[in-house]
PADO-702705 format. One record per residue (C-alpha): residue number from 1; x, y, z; chain. Coordinates in nm, 3 decimals, padded with zeros to 5 digits. Example, Ala and Ser with C-alpha at 12.3 -4.5 7.8 and 13.67 -1.06 7.14 Angstrom:
! PADO-702705
<nuke num="1" px="01.230" py="-00.450" pz="00.780" cadena="A"/>
<nuke num="2" px="01.367" py="-00.106" pz="00.714" cadena="A"/>
This chain:
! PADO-702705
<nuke num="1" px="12.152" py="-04.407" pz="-00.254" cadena="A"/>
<nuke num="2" px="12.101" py="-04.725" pz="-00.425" cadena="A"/>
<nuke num="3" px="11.971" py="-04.914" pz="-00.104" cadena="A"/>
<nuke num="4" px="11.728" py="-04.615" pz="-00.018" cadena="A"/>
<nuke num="5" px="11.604" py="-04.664" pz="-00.396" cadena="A"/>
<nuke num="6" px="11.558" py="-05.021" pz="-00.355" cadena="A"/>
<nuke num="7" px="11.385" py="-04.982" pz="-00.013" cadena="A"/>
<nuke num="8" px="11.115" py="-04.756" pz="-00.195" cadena="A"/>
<nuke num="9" px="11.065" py="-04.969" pz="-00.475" cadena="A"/>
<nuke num="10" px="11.034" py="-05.274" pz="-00.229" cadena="A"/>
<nuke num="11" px="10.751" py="-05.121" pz="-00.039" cadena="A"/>
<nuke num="12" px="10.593" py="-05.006" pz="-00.398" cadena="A"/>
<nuke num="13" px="10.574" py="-05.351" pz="-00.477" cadena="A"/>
<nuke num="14" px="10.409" py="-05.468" pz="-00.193" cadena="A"/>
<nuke num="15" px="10.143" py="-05.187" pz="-00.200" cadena="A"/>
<nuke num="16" px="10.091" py="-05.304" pz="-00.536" cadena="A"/>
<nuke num="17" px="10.058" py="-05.650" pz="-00.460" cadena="A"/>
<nuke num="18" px="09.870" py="-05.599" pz="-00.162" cadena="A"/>
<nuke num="19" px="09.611" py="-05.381" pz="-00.393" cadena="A"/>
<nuke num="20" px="09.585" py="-05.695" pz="-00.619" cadena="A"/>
<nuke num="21" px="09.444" py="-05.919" pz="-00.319" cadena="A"/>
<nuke num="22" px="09.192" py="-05.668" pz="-00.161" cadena="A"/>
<nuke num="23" px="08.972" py="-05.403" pz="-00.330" cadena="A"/>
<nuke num="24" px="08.750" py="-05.116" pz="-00.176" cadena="A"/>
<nuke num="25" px="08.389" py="-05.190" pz="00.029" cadena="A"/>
<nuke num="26" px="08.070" py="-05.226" pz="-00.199" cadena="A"/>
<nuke num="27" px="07.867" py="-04.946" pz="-00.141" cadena="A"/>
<nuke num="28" px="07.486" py="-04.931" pz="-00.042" cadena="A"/>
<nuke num="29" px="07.323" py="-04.775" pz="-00.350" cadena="A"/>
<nuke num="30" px="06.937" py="-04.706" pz="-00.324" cadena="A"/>
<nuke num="31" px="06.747" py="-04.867" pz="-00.653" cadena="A"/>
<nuke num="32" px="06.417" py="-04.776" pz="-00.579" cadena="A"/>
<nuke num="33" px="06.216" py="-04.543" pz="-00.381" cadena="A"/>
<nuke num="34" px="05.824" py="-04.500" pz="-00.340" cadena="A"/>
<nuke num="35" px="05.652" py="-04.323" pz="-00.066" cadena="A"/>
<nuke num="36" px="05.339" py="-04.342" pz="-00.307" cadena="A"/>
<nuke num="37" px="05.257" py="-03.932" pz="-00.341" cadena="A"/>
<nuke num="38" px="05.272" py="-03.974" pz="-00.719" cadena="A"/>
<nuke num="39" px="05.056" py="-04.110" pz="-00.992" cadena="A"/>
<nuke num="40" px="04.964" py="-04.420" pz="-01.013" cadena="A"/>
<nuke num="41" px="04.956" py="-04.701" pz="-01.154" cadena="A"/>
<nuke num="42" px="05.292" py="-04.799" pz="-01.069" cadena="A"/>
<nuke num="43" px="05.397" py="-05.089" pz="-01.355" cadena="A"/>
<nuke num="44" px="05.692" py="-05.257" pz="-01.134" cadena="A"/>
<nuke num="45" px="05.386" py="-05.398" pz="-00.862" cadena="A"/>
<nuke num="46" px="05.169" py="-05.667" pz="-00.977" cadena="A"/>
<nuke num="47" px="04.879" py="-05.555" pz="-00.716" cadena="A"/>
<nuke num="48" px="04.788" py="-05.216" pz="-00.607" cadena="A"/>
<nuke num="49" px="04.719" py="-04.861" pz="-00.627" cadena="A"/>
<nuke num="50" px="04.734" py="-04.488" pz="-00.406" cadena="A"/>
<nuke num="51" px="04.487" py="-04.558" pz="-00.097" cadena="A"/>
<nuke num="52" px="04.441" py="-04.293" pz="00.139" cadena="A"/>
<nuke num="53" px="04.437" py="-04.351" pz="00.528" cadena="A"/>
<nuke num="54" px="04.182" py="-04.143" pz="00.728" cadena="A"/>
<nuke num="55" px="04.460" py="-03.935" pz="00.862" cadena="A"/>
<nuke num="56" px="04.539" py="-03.815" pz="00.505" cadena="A"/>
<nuke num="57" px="04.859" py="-04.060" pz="00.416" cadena="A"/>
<nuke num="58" px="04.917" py="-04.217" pz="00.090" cadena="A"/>
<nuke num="59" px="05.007" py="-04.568" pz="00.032" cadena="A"/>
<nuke num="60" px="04.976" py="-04.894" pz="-00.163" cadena="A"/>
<nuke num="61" px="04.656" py="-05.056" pz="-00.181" cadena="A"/>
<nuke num="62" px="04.366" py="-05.195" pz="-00.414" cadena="A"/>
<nuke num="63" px="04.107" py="-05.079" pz="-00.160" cadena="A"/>
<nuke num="64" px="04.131" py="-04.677" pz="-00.206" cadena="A"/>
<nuke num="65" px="04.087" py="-04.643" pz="00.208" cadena="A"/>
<nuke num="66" px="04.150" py="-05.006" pz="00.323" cadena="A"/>
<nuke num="67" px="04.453" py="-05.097" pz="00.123" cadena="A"/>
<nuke num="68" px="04.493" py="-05.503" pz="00.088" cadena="A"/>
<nuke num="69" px="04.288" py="-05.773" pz="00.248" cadena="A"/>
<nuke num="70" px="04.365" py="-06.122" pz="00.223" cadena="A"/>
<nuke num="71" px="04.597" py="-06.059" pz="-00.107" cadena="A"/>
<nuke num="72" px="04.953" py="-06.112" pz="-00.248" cadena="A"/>
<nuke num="73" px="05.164" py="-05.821" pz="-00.436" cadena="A"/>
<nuke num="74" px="05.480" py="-05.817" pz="-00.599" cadena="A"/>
<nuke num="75" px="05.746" py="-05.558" pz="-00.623" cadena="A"/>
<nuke num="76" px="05.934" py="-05.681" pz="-00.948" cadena="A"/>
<nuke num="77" px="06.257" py="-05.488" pz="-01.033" cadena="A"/>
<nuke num="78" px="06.540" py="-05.518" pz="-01.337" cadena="A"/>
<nuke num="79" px="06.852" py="-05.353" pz="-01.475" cadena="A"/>
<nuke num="80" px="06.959" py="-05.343" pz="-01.109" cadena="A"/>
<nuke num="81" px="07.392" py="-05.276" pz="-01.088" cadena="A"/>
<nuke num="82" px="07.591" py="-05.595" pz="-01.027" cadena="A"/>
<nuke num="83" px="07.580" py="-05.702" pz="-00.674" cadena="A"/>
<nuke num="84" px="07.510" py="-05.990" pz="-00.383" cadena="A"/>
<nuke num="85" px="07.298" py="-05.861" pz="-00.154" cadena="A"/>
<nuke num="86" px="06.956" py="-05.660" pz="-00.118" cadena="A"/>
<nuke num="87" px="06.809" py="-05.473" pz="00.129" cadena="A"/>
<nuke num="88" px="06.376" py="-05.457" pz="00.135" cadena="A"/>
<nuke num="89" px="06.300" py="-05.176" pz="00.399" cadena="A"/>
<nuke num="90" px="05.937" py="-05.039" pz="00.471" cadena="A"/>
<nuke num="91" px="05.629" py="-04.925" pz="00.596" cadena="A"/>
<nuke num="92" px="05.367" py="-05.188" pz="00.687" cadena="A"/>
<nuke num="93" px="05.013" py="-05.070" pz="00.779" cadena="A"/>
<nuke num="94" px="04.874" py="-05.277" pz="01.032" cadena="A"/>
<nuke num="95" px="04.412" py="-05.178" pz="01.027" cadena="A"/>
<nuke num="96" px="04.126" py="-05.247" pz="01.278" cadena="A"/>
<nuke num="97" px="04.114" py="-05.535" pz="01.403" cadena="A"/>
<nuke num="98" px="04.439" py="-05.806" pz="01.380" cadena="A"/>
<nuke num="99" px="04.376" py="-06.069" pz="01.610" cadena="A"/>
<nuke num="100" px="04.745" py="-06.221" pz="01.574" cadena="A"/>
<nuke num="101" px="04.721" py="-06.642" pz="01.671" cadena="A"/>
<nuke num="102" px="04.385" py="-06.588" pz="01.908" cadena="A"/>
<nuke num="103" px="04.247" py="-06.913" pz="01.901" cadena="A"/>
<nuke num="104" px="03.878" py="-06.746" pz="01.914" cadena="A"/>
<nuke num="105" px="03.918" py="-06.581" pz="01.617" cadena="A"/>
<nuke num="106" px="04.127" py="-06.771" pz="01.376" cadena="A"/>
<nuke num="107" px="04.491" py="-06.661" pz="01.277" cadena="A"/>
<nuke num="108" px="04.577" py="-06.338" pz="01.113" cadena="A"/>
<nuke num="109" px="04.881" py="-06.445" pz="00.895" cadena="A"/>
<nuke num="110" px="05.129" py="-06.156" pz="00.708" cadena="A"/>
<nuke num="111" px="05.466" py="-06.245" pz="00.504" cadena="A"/>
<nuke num="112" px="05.749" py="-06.162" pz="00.286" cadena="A"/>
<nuke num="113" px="05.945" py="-06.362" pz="00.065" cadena="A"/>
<nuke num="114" px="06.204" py="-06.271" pz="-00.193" cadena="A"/>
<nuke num="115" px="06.204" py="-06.493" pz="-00.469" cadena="A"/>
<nuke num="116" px="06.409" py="-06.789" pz="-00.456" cadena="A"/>
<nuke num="117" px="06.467" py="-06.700" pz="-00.067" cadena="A"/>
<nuke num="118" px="06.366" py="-06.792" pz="00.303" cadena="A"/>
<nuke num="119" px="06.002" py="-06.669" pz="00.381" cadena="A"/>
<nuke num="120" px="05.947" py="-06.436" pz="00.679" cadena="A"/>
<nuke num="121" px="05.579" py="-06.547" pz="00.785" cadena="A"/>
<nuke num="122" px="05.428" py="-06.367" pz="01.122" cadena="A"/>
<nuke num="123" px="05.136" py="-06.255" pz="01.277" cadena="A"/>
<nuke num="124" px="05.004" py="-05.909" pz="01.387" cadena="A"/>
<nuke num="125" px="04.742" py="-05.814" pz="01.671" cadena="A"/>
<nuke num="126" px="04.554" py="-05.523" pz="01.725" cadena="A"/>
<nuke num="127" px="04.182" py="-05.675" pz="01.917" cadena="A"/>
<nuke num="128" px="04.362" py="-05.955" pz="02.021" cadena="A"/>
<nuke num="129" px="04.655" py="-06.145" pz="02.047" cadena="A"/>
<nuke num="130" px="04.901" py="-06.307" pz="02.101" cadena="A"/>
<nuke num="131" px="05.086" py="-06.185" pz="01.801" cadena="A"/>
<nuke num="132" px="05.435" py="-06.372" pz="01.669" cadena="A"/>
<nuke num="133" px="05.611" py="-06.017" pz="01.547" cadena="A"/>
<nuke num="134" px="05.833" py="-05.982" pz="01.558" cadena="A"/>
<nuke num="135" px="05.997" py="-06.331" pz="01.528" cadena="A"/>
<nuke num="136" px="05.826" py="-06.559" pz="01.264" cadena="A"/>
<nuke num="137" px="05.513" py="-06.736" pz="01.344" cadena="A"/>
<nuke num="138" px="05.426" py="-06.950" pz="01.610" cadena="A"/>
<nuke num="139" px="05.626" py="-06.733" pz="01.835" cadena="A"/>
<nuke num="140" px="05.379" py="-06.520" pz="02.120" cadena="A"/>
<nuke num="141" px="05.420" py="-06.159" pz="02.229" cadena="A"/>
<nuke num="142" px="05.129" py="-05.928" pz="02.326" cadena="A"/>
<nuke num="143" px="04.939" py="-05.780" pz="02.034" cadena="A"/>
<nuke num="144" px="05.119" py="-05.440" pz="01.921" cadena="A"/>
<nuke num="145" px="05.454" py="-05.555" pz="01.979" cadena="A"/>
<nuke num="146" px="05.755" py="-05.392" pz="01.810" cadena="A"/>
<nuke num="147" px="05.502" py="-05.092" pz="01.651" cadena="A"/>
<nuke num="148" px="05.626" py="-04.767" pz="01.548" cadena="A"/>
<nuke num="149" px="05.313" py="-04.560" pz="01.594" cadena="A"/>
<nuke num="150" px="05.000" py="-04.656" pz="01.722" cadena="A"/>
<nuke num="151" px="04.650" py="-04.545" pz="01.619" cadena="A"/>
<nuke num="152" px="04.808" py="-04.277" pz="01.428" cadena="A"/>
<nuke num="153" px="04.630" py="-04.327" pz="01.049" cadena="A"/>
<nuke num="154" px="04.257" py="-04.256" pz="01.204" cadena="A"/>
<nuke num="155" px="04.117" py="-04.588" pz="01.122" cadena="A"/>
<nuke num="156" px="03.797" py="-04.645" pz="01.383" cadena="A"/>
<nuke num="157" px="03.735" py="-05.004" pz="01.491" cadena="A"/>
<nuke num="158" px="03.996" py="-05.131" pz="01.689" cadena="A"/>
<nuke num="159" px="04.235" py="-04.874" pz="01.530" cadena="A"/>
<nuke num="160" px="04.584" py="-04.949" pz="01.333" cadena="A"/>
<nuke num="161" px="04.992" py="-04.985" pz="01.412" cadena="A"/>
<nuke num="162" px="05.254" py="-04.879" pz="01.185" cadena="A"/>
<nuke num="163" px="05.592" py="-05.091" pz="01.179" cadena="A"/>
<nuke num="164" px="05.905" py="-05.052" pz="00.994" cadena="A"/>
<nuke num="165" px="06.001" py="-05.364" pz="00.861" cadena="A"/>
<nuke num="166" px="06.336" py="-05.380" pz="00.722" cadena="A"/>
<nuke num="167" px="06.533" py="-05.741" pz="00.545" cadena="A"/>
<nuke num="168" px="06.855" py="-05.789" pz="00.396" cadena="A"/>
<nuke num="169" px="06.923" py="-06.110" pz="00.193" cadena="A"/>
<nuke num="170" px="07.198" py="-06.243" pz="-00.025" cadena="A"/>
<nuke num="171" px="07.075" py="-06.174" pz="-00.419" cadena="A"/>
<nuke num="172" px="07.187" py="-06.107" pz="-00.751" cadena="A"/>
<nuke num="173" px="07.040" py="-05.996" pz="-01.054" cadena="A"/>
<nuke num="174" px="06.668" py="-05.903" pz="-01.085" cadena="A"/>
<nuke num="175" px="06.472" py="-05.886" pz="-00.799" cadena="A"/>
<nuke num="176" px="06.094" py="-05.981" pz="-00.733" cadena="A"/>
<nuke num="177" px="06.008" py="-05.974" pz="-00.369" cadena="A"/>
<nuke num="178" px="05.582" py="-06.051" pz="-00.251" cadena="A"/>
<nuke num="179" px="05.384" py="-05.947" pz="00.034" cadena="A"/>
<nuke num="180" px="05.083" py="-06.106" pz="00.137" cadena="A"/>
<nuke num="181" px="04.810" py="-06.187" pz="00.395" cadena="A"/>
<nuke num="182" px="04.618" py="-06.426" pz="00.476" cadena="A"/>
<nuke num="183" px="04.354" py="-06.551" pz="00.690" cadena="A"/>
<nuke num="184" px="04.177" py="-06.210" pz="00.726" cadena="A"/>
<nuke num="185" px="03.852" py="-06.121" pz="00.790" cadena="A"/>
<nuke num="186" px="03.647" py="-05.872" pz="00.506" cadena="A"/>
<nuke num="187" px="03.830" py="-05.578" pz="00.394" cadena="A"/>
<nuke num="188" px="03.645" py="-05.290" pz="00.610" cadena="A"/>
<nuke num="189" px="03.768" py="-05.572" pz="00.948" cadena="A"/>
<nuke num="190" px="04.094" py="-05.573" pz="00.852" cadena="A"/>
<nuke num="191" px="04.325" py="-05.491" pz="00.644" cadena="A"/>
<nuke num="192" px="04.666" py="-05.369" pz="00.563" cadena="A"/>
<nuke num="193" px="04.891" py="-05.143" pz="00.328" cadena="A"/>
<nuke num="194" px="05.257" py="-05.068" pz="00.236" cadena="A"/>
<nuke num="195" px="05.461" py="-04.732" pz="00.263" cadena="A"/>
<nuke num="196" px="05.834" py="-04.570" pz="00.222" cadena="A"/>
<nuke num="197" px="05.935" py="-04.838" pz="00.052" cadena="A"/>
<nuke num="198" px="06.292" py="-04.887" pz="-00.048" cadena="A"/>
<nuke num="199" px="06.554" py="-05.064" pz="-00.210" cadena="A"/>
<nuke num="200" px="06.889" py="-05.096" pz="-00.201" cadena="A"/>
<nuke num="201" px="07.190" py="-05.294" pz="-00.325" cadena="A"/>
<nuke num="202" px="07.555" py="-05.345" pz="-00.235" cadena="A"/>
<nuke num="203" px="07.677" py="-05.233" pz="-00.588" cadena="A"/>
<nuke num="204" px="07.955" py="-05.468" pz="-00.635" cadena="A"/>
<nuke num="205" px="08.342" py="-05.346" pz="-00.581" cadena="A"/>
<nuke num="206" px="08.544" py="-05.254" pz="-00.867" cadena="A"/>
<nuke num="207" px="08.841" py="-05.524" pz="-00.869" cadena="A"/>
<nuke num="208" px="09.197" py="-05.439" pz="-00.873" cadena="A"/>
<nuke num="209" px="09.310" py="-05.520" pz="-01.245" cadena="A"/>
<nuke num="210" px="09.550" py="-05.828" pz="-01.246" cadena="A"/>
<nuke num="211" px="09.828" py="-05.592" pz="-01.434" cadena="A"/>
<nuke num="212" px="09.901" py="-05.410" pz="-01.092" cadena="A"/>
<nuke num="213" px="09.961" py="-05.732" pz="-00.945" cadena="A"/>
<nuke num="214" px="10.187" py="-05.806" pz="-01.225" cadena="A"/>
<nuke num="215" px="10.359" py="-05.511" pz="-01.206" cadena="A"/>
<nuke num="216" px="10.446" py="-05.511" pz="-00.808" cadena="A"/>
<nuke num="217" px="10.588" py="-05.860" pz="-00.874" cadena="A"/>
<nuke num="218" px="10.793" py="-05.780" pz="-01.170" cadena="A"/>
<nuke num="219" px="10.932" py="-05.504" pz="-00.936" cadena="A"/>
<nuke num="220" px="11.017" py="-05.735" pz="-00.651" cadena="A"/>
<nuke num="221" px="11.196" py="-05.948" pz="-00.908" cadena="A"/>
<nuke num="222" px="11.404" py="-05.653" pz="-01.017" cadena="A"/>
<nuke num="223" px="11.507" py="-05.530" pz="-00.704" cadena="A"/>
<nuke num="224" px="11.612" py="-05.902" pz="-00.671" cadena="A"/>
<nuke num="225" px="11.856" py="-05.906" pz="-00.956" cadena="A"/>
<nuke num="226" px="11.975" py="-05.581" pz="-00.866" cadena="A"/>
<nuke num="227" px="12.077" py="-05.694" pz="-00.539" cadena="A"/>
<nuke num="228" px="12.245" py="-05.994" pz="-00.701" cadena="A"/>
<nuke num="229" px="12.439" py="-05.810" pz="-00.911" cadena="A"/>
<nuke num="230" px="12.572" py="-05.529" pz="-00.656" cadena="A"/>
């Protein structure tokens, strides 16, 4: 009976011990959501406000049907949990008439960049390309590349492209993250907007408390000196 005992205790301990050197997954946990069908203004962007495509869709934009021209907005979030990696996923409105890197017509620049992190800088096409999306600029593909929908907002000219854009980084602590474009023609040429925008986090595992640890060992050392003594 004794040697059963001590065989049960023995694999106790290691559990134990094992538990001190490993603890459960982090978790995705969503921080922030915005599919822009409320009231705005929304405080946590530095740039925009509810535009309307001619299909009827809400999104984020400081022109009310045209969204953002050759501008630069900034999601800014804080009291985020504990964690070391984000994930930026959305909805980026691609209107009229993108000409990605034709050399004709200059080159229609788009990026993201966390702070602090690696810049994601492409182009888009739509009259012409090539475009570089959906691998960073200089890279060529044909103009449309990679889109989720096409002509479905019911802009005119040229028409738009919908893509879902979606980047995980390592991070911690508040977040800012900033969208811009550049090299654009006027705002009723072409433009762009954001939708479905979400956040999330890998909320950081609880650790095993060092006691447990403690506790398995002290229980390998008695079954020791039981052993010794028998």
């Amino acid at each position: 009976m004794k040697r059963l005992n001590n065989r049960y205790l023995m694999l106790l301990a290691l559990l134990v011990i094992w538990l001190g050197f490993t603890s459960p997954p982090a978790n995705a946990v969503e921080v922030y959501f915005n599919d822009f069908e409320g009231t705005a203004p929304w405080a946590e962007w530095s740039a925009g406000g509810k535009a309307t495509t001619p299909s009827g869709r809400h999104f984020l934009g400081t022109h009310a049907t045209y969204g953002f021209g050759n501008e630069t907005t900034i999601l800014t979030l804080t009291g985020l949990p504990n964690h070391t990696q984000a994930t930026v996923s959305f909805d980026l409105y691609i209107i009229q008439s993108w000409d990605g890197q034709n050399a004709s017509y200059g080159t229609d620049f788009w990026s993201f960049q966390p702070q602090g992190g690696s810049e994601f800088k492409t182009t888009f096409g739509i009259a012409n390309g090539p475009q570089s999306y959906p691998d960073p600029y200089p890279a060529d593909h044909p103009a449309r590349t990679g889109e989720k929908e096409h002509n479905a907002l019911g802009y005119g000219f040229y028409g738009d492209s919908v893509y879902q854009l979606s980047f995980t980084f390592a991070h911690s602590g508040d977040l800012a993250v900033s969208f811009w474009a550049a090299g654009l023609q006027g705002i009723t040429d072409e433009s762009w907007g954001l939708d479905n925008v979400k956040v999330e986090v890998n909320a950081a595992a609880v650790p095993i408390p060092a006691s447990l640890f403690l506790f398995g060992s002290g229980l390998l050392r008695l079954i020791g000196i039981r052993r010794k003594g028998q």
